[in-house]
PyMOL Python script that loads the backbone (N, CA, C, O; Angstrom):
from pymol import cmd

cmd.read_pdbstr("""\
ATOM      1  N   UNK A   1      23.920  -6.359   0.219  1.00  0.00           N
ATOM      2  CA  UNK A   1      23.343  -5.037   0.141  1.00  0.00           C
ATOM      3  C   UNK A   1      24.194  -4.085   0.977  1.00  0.00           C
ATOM      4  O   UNK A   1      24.154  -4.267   2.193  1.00  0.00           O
ATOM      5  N   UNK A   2      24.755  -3.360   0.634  1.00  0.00           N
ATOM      6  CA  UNK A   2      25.208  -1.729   0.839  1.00  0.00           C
ATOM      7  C   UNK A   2      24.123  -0.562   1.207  1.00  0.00           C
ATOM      8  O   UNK A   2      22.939  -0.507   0.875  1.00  0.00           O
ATOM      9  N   UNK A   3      24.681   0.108   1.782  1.00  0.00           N
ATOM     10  CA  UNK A   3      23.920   1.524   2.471  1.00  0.00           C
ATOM     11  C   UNK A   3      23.942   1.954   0.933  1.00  0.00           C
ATOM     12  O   UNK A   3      22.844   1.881   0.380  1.00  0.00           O
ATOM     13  N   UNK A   4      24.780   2.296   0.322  1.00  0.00           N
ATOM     14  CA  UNK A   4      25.227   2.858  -1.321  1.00  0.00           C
ATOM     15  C   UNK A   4      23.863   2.341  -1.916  1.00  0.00           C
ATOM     16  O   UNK A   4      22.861   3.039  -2.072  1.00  0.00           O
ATOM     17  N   UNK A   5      23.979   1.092  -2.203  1.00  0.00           N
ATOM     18  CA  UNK A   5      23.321   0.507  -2.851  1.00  0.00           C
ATOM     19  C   UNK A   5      21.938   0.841  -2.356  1.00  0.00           C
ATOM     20  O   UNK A   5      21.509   1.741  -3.078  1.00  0.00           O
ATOM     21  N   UNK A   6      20.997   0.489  -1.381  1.00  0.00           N
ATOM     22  CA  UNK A   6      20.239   1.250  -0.927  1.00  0.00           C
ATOM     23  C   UNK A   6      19.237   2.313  -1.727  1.00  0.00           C
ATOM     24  O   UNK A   6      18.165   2.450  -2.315  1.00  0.00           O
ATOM     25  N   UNK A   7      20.604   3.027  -1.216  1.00  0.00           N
ATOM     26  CA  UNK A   7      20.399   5.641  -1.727  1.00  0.00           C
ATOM     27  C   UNK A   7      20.439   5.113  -3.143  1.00  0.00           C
ATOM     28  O   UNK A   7      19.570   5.810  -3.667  1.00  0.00           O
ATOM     29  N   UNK A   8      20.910   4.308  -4.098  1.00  0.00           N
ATOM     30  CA  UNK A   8      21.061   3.895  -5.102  1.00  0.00           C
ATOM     31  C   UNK A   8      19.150   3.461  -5.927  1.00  0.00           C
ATOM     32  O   UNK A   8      18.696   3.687  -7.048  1.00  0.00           O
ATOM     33  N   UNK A   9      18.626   2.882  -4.861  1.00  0.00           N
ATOM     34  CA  UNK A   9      17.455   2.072  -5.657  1.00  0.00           C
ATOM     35  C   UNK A   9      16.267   3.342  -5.340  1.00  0.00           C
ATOM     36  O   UNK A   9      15.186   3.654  -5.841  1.00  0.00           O
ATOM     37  N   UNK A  10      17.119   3.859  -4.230  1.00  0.00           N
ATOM     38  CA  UNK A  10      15.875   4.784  -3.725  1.00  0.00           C
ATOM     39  C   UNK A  10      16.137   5.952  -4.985  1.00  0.00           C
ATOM     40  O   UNK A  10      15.305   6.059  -5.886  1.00  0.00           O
ATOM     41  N   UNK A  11      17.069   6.595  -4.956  1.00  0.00           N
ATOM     42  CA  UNK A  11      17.171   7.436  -6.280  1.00  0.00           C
ATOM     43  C   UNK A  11      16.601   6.886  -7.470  1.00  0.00           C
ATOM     44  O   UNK A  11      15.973   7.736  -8.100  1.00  0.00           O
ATOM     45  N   UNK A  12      16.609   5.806  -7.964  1.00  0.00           N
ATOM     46  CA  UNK A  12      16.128   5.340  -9.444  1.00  0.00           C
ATOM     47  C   UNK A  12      14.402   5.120  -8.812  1.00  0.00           C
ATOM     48  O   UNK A  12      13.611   4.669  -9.640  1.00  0.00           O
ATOM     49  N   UNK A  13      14.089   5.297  -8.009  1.00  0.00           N
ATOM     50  CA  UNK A  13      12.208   4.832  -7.492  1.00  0.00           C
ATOM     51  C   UNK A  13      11.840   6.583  -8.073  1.00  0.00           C
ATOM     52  O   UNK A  13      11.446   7.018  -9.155  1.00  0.00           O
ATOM     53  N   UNK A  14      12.158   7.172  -6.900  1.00  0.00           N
ATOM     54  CA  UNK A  14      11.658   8.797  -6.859  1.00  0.00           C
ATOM     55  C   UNK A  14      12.316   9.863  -8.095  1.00  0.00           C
ATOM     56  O   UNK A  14      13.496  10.194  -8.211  1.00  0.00           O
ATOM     57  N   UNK A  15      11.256  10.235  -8.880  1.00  0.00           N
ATOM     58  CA  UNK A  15      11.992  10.922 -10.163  1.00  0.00           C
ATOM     59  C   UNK A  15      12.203  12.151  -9.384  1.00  0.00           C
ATOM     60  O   UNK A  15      13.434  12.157  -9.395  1.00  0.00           O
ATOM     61  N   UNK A  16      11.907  13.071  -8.795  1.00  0.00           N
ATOM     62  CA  UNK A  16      12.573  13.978  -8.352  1.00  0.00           C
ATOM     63  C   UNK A  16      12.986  14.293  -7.566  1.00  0.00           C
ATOM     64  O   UNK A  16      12.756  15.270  -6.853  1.00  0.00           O
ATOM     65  N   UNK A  17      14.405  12.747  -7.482  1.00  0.00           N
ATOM     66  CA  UNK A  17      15.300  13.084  -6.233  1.00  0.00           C
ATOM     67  C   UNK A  17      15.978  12.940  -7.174  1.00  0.00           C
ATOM     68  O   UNK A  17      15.862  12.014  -7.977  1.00  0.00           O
ATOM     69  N   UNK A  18      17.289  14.378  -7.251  1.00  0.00           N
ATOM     70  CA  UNK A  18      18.504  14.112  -7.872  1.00  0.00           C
ATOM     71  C   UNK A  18      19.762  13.476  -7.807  1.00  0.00           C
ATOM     72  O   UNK A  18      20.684  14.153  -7.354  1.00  0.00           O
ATOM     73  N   UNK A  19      20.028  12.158  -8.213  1.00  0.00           N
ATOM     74  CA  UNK A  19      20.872  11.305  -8.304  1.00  0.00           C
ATOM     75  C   UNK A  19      22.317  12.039  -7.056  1.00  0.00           C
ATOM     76  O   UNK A  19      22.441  13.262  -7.117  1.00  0.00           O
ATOM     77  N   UNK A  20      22.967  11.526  -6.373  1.00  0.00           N
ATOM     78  CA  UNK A  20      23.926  11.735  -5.524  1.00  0.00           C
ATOM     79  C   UNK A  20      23.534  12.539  -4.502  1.00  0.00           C
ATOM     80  O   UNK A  20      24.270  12.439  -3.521  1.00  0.00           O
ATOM     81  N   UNK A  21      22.412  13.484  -4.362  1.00  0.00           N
ATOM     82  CA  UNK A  21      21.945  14.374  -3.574  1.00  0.00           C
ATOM     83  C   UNK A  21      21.670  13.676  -2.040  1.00  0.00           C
ATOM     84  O   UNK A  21      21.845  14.301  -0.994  1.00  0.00           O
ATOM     85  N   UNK A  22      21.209  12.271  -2.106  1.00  0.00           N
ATOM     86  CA  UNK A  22      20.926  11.484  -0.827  1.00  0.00           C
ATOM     87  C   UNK A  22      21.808  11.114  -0.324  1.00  0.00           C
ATOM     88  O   UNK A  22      22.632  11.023  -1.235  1.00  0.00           O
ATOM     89  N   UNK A  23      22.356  10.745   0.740  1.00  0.00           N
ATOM     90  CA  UNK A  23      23.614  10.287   1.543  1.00  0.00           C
ATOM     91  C   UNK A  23      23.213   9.506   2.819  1.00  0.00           C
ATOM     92  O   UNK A  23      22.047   9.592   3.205  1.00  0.00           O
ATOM     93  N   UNK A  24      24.109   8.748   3.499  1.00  0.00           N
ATOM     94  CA  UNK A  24      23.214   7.776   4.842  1.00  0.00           C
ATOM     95  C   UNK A  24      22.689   8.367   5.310  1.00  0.00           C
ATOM     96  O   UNK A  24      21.459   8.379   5.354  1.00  0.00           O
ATOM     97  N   UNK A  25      23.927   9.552   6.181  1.00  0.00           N
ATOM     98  CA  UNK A  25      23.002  10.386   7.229  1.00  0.00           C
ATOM     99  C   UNK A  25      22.190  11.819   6.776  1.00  0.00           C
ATOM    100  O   UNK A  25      22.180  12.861   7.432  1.00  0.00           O
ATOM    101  N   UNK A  26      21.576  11.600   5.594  1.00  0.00           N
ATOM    102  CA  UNK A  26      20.335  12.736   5.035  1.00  0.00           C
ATOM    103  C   UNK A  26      19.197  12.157   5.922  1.00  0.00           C
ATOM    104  O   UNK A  26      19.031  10.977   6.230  1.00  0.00           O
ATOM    105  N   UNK A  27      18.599  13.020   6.198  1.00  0.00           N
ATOM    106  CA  UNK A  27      17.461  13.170   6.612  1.00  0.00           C
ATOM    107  C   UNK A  27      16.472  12.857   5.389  1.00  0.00           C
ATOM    108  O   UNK A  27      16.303  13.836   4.662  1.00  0.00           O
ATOM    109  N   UNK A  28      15.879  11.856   5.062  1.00  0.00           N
ATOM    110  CA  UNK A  28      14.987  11.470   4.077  1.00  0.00           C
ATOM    111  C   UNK A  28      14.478  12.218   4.146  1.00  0.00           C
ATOM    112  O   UNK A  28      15.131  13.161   3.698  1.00  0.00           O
ATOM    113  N   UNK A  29      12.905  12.722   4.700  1.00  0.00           N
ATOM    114  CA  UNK A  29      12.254  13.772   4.659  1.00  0.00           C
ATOM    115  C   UNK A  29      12.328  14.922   4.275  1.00  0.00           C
ATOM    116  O   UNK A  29      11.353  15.566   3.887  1.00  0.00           O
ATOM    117  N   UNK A  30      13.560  15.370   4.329  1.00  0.00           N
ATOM    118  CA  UNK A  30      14.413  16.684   4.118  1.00  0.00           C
ATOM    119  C   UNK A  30      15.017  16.812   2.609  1.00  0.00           C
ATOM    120  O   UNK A  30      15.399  17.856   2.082  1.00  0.00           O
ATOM    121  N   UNK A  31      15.015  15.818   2.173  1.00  0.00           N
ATOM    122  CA  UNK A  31      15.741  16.165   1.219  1.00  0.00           C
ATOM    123  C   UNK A  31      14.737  16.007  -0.161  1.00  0.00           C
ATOM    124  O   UNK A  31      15.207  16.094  -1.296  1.00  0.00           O
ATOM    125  N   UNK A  32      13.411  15.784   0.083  1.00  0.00           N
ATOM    126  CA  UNK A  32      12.544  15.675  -1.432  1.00  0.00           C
ATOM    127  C   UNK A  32      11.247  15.769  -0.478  1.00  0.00           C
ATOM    128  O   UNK A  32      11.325  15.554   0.731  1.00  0.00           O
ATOM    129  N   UNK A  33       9.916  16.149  -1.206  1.00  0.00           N
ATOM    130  CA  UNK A  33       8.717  16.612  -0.519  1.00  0.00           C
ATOM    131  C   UNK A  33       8.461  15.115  -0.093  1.00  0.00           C
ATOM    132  O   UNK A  33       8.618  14.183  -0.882  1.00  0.00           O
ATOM    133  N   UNK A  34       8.112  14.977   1.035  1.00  0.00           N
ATOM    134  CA  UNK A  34       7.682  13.407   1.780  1.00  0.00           C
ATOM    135  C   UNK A  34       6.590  13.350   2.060  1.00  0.00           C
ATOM    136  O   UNK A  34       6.601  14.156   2.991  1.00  0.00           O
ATOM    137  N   UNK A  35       5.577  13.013   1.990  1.00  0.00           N
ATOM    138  CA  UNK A  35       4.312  12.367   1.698  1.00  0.00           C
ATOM    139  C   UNK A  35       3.664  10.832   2.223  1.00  0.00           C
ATOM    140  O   UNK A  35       4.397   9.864   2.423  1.00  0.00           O
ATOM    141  N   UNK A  36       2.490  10.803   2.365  1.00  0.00           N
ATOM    142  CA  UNK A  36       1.923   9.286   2.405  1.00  0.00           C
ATOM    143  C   UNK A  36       2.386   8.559   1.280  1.00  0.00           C
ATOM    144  O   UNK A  36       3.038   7.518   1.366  1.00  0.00           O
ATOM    145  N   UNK A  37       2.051   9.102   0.240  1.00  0.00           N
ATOM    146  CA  UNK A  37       2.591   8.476  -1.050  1.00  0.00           C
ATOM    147  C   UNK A  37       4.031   7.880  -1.553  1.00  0.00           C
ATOM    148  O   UNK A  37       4.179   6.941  -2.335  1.00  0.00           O
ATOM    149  N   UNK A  38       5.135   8.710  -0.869  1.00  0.00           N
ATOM    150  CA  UNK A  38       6.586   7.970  -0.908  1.00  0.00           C
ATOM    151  C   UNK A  38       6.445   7.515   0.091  1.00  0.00           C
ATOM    152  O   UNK A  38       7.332   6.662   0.106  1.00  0.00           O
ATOM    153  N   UNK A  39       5.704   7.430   1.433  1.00  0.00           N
ATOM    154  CA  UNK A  39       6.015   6.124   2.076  1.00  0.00           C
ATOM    155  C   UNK A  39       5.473   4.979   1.510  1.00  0.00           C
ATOM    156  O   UNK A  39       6.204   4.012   1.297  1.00  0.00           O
ATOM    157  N   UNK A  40       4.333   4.954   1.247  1.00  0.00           N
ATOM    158  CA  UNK A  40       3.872   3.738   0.653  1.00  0.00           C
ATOM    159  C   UNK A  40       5.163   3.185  -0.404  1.00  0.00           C
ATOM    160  O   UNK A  40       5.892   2.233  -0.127  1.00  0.00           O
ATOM    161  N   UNK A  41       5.255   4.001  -1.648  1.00  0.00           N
ATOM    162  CA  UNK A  41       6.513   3.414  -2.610  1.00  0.00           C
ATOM    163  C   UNK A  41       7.552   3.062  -1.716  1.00  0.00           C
ATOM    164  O   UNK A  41       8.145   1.983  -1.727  1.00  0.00           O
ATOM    165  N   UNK A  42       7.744   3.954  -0.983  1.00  0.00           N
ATOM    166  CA  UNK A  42       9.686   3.111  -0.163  1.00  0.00           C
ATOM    167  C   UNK A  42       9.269   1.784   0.842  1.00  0.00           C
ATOM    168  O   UNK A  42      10.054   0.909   1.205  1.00  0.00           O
ATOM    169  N   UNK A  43       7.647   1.894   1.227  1.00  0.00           N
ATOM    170  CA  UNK A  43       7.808   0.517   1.769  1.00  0.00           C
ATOM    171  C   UNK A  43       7.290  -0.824   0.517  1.00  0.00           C
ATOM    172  O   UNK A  43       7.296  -2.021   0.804  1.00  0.00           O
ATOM    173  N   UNK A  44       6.886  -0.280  -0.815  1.00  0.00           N
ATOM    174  CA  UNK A  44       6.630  -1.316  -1.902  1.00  0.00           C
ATOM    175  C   UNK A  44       7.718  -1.550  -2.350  1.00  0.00           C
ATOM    176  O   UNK A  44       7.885  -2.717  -2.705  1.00  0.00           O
ATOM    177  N   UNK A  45       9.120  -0.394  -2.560  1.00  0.00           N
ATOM    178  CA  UNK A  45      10.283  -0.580  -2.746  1.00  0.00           C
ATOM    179  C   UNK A  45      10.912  -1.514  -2.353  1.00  0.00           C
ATOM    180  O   UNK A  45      11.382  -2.319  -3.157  1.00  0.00           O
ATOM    181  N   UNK A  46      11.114  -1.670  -0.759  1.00  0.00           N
ATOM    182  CA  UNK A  46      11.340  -2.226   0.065  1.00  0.00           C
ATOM    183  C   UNK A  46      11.266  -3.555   0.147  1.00  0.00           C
ATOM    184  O   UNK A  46      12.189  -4.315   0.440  1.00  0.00           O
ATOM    185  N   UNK A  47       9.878  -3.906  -0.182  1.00  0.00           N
ATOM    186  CA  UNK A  47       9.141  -5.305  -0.479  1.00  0.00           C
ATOM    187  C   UNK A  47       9.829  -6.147  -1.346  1.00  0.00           C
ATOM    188  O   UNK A  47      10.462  -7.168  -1.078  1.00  0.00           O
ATOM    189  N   UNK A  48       9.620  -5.559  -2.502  1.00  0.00           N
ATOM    190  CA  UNK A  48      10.170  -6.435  -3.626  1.00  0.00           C
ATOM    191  C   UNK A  48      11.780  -6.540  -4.108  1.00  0.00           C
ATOM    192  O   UNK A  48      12.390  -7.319  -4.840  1.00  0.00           O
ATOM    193  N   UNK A  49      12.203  -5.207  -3.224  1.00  0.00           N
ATOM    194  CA  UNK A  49      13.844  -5.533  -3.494  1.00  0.00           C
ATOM    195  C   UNK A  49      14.636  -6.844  -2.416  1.00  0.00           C
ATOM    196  O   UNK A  49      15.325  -7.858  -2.522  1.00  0.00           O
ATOM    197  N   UNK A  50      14.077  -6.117  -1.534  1.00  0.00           N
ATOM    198  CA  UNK A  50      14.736  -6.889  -0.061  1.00  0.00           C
ATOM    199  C   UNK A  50      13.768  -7.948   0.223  1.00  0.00           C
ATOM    200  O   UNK A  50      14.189  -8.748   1.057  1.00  0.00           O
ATOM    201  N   UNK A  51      12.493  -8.210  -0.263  1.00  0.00           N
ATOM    202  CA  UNK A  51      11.674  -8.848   0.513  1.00  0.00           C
ATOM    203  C   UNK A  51      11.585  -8.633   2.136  1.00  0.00           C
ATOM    204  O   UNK A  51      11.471  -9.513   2.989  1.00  0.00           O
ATOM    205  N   UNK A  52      11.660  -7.355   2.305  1.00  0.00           N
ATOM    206  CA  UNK A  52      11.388  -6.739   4.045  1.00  0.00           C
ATOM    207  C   UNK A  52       9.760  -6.457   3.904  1.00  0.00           C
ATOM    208  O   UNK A  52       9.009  -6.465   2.929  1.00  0.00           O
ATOM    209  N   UNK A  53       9.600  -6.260   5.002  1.00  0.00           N
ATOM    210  CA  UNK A  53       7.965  -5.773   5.290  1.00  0.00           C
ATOM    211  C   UNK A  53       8.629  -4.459   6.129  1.00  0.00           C
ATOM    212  O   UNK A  53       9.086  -4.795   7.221  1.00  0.00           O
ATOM    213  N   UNK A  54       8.725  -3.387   5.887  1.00  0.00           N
ATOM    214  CA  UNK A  54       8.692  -2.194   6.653  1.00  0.00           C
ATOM    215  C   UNK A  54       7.818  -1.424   7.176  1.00  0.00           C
ATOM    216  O   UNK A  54       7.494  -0.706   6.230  1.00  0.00           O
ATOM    217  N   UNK A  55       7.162  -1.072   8.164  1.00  0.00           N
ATOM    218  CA  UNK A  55       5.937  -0.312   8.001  1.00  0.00           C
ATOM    219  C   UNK A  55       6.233   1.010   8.411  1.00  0.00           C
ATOM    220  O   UNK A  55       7.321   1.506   8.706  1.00  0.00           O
ATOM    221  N   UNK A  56       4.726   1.665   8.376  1.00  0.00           N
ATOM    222  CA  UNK A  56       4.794   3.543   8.772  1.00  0.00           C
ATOM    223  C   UNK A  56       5.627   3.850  10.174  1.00  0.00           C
ATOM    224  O   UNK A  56       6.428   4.767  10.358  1.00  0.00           O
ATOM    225  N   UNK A  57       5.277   2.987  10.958  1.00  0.00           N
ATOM    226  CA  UNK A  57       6.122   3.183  12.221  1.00  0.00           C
ATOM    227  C   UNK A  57       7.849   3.219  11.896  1.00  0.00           C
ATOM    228  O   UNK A  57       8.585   4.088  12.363  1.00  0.00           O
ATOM    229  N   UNK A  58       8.222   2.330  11.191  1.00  0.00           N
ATOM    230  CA  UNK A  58       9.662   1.898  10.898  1.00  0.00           C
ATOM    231  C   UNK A  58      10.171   3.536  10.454  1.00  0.00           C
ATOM    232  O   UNK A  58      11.058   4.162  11.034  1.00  0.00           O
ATOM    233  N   UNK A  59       9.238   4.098   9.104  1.00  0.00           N
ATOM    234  CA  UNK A  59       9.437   4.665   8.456  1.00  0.00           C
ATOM    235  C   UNK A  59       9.714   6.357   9.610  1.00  0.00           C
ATOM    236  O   UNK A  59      10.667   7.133   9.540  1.00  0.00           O
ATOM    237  N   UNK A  60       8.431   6.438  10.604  1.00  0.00           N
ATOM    238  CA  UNK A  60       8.306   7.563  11.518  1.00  0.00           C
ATOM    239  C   UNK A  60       9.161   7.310  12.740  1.00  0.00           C
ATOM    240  O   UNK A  60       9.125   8.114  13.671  1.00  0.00           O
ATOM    241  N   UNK A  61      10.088   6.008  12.793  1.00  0.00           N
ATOM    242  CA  UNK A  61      11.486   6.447  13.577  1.00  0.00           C
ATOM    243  C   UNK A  61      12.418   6.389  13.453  1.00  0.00           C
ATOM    244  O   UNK A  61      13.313   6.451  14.296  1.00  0.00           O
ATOM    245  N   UNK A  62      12.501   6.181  11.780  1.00  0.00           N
ATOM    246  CA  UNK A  62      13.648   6.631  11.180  1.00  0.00           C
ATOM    247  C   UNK A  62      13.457   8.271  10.634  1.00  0.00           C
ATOM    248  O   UNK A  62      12.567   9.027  10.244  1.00  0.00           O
ATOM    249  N   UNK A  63      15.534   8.257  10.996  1.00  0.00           N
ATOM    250  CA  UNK A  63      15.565   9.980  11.005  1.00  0.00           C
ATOM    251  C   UNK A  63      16.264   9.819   9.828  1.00  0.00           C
ATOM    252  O   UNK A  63      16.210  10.901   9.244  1.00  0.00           O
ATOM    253  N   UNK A  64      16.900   9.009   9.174  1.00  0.00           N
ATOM    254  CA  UNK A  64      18.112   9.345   8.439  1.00  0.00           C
ATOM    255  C   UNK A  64      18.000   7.824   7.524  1.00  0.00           C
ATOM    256  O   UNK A  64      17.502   6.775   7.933  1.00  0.00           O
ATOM    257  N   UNK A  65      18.436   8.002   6.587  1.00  0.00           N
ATOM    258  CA  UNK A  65      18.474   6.958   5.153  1.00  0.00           C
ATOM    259  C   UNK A  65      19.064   5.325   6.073  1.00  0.00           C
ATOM    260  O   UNK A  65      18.635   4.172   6.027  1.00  0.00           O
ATOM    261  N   UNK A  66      20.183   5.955   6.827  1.00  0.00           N
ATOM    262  CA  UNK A  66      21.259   5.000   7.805  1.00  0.00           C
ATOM    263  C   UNK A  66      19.675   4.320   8.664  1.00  0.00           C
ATOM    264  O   UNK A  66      19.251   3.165   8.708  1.00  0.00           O
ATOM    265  N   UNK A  67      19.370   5.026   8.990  1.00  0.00           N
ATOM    266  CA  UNK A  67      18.127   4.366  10.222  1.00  0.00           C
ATOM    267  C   UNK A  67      17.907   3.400   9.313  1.00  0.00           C
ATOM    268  O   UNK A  67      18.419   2.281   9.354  1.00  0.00           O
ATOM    269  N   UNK A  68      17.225   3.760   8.563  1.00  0.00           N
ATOM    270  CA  UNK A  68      16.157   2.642   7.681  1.00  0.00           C
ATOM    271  C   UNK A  68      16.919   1.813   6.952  1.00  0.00           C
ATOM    272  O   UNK A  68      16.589   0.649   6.725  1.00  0.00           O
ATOM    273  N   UNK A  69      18.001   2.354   6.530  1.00  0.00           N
ATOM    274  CA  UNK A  69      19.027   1.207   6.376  1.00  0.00           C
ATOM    275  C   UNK A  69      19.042  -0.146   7.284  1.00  0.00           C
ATOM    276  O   UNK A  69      18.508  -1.239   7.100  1.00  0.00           O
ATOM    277  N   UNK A  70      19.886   0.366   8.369  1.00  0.00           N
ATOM    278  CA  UNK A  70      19.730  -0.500   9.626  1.00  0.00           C
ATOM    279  C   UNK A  70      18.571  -2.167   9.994  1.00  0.00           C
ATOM    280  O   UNK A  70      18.681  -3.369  10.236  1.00  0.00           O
ATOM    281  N   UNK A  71      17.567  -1.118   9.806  1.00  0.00           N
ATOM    282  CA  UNK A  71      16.202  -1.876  10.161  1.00  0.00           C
ATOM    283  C   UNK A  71      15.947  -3.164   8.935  1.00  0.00           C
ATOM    284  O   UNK A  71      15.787  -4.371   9.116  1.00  0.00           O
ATOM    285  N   UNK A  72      15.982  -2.394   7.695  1.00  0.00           N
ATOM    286  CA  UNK A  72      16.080  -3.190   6.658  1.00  0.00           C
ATOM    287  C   UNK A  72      17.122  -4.496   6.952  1.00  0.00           C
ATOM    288  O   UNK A  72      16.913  -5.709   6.946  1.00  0.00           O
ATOM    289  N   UNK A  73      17.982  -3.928   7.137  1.00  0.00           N
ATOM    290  CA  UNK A  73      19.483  -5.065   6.737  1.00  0.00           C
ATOM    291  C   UNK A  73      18.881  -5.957   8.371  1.00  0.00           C
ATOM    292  O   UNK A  73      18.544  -7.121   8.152  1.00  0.00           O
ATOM    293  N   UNK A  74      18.811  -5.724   9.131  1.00  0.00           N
ATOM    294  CA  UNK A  74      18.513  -6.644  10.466  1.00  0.00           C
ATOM    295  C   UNK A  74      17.170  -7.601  10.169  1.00  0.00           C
ATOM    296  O   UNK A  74      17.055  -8.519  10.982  1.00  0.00           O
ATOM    297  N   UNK A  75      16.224  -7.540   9.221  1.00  0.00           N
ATOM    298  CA  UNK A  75      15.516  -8.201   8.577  1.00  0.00           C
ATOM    299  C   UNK A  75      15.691  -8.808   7.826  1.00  0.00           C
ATOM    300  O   UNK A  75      14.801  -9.653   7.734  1.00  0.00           O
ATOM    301  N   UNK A  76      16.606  -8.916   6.950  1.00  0.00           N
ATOM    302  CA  UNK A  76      16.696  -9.345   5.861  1.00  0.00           C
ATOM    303  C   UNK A  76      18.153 -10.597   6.957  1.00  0.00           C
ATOM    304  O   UNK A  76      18.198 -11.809   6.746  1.00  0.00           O
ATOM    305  N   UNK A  77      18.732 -10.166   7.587  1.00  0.00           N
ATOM    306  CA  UNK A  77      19.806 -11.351   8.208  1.00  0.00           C
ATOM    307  C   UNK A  77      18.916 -12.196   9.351  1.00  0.00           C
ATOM    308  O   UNK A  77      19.509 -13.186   9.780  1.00  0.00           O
ATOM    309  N   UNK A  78      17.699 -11.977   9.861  1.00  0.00           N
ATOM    310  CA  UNK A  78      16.872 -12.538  10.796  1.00  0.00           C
ATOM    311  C   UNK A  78      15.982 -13.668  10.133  1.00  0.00           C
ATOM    312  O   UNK A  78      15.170 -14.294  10.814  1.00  0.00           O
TER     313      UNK A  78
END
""", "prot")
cmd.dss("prot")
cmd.show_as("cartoon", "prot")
cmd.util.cbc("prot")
cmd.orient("prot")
């Protein structure tokens, strides 16, 4: 798994995030209306791609796509 790859699954989840618009260091929040509701999907996302368990906390200290990147990939090698 790639950071790319990643901004990649997250773009094909959320229909109105426009394809290339996300980058590591975007500010998720910032860049499409953020909600309870895309957290829940990016941590069901999450689930079944990576088999990670991410939760709201993970999600509220990550600043940037790279954060949650991070956290993900250190789970998934643990």
């Amino acid at each position: 798994m790639t950071v790319n790859e990643f901004i990649e699954k997250i773009e094909a989840e959320f229909e109105d995030l426009e394809p290339g618009k996300l980058k590591p260091a975007s500010n998720f929040r910032e860049v499409f209306e953020w909600n309870s509701i895309n957290a829940l999907i990016l941590i069901a996302l999450v689930k079944t791609e990576y088999d990670v368990v991410i939760k709201a906390e993970d999600i509220a200290r990550s600043k940037t796509v790279n954060d949650l990147y991070t956290i993900i990939e250190q789970r998934v090698t643990s």
